[in-house]
LOTI-33752 format. One record per atom (N, C-alpha, C): residue in three letters; z, y, x. Coordinates in steps of 0.02 Angstrom, whole numbers, padded with zeros to 5 digits, always signed. Each point is the difference from the previous one (the first is absolute). Layout:
<rs>
ALAZYX ...
</rs>
This chain:
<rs>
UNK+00046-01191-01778 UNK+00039+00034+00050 UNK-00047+00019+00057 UNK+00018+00082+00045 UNK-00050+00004+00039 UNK+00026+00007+00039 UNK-00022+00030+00071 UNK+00012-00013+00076 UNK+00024+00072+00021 UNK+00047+00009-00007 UNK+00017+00063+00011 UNK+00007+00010+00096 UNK-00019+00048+00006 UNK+00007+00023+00102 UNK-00008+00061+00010 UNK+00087-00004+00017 UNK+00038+00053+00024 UNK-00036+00025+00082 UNK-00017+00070+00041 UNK-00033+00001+00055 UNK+00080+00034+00019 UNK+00042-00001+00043 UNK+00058+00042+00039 UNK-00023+00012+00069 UNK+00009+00077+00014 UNK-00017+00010+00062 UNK+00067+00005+00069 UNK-00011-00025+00036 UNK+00039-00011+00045 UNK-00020+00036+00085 UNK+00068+00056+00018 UNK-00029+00040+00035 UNK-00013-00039+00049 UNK-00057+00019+00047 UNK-00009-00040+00094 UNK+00011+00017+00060 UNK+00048+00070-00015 UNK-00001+00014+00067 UNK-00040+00059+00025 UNK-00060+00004-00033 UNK-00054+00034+00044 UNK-00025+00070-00036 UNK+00017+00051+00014 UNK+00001+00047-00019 UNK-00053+00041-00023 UNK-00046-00014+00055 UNK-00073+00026-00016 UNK-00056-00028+00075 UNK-00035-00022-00025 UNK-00064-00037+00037 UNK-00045+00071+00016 UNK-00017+00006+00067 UNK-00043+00065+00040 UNK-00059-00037-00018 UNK-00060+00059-00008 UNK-00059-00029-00006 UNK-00014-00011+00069 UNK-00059-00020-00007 UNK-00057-00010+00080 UNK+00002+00060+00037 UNK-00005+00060-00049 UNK-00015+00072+00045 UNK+00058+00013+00012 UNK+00060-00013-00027 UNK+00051+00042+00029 UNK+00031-00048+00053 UNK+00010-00039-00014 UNK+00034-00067+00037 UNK+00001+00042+00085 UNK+00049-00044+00024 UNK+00012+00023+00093 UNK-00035-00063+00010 UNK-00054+00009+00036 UNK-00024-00042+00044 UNK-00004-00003+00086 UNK+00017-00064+00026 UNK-00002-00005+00055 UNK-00036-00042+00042 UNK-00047+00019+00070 UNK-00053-00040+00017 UNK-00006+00013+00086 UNK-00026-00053+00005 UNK+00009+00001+00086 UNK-00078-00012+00031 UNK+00000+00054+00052 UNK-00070-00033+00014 UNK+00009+00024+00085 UNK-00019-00001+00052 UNK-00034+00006+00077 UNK+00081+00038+00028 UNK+00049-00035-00026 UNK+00075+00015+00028 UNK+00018+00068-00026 UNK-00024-00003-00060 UNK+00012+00061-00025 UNK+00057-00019-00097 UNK+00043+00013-00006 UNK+00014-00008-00077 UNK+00015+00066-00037 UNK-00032+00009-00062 UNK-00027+00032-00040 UNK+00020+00011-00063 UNK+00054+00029-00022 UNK+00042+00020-00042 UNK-00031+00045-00065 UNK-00041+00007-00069 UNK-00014+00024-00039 UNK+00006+00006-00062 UNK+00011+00065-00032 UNK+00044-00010-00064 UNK+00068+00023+00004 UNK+00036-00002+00039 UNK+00080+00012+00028 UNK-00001+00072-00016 UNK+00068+00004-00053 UNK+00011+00069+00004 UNK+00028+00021+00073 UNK-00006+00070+00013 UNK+00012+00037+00042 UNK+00084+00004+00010 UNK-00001-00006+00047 UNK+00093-00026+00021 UNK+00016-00054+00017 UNK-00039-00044-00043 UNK+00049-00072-00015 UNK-00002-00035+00062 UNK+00046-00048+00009 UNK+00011-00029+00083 UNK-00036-00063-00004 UNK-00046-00021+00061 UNK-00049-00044+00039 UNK+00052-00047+00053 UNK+00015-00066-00022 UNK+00014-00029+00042 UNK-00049-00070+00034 UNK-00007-00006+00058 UNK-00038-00038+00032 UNK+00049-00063+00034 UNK-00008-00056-00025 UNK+00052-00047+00044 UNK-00060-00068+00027 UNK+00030-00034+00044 UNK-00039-00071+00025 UNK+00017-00037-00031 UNK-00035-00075-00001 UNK+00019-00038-00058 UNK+00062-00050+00014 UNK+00031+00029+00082 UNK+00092-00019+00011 UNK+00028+00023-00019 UNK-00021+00074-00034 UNK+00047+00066-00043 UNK+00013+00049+00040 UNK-00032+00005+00043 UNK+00025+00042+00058 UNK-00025+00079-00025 UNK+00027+00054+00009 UNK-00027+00058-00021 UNK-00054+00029+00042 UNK-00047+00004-00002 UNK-00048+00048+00022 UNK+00011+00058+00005 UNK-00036+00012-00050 UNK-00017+00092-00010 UNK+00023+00014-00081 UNK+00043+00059+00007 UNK-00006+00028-00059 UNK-00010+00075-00003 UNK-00044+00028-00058 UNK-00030+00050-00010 UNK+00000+00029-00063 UNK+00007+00050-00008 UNK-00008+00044-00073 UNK-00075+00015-00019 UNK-00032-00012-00070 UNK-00056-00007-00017 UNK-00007+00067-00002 UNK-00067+00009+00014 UNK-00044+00096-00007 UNK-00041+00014-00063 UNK+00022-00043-00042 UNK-00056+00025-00042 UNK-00034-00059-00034 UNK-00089+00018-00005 UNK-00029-00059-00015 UNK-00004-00054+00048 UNK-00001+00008+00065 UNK+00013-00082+00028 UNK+00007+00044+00064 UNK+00035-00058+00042 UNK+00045+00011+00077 UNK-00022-00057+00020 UNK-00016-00018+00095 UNK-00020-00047+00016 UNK+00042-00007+00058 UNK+00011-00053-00004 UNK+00061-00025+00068 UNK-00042-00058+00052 UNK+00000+00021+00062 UNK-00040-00040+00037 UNK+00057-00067+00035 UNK-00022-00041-00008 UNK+00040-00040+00021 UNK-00050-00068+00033 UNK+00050-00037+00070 UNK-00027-00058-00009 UNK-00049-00035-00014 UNK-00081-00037+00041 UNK-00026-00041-00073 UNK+00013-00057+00009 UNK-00032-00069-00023 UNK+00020-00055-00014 UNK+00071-00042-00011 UNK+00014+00056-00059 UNK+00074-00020-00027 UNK-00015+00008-00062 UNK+00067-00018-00029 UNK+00028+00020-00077 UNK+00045+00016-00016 UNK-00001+00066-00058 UNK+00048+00033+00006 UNK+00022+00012-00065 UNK+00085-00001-00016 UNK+00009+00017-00042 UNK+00018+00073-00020 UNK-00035+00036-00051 UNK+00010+00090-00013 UNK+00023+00008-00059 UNK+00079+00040+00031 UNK+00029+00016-00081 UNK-00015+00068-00001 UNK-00029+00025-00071 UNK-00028+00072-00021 UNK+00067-00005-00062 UNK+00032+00046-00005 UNK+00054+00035-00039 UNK+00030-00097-00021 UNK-00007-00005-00052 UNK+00044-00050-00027 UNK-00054-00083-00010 UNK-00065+00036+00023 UNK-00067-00065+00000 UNK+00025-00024+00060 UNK-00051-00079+00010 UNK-00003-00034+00084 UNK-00063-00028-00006 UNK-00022-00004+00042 UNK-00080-00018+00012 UNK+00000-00047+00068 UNK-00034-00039+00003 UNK-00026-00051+00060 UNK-00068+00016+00024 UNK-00014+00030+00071 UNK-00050+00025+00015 UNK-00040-00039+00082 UNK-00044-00025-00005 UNK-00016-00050+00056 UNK-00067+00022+00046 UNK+00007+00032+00030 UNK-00051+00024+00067 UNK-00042-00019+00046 
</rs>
């Protein structure tokens, strides 16, 4: 008798994984945060880490930079992503 094994795939949820190049990335540097990758339109939200709203902005393109604040952290929602960004 042998070892028979069945593989069943089971969906996860996740629709499709962005590479490195396309991916929205977000980065903070000299009170400046730095939005790239973002399609054009999509909405930029900036909050404190009490939730408080900052700034929100519509992306331009390949990257938009929102000056904000330094020595904080911030949380940035780009369309349906969230990112933690620390200055």
């Amino acid at each position: 008798m042998g070892l028979v094994v069945v593989y069943v795939s089971t969906a996860t949820g996740v629709e499709e994984v962005p590479s490195a190049a396309t991916a929205v990335r977000v980065t903070g540097y000299a009170g400046n945060i730095t939005v790239s990758n973002a399609e054009a339109g999509e909405s930029i939200s900036i909050f404190t880490t009490e939730g408080k709203l900052l700034v929100t902005s519509i992306a331009q393109g390949d990257a938009s930079t929102i000056r904000v604040p330094k020595n904080e952290v911030y949380v940035v929602k780009v369309g349906r992503s969230t990112f933690k960004v620390g200055l």
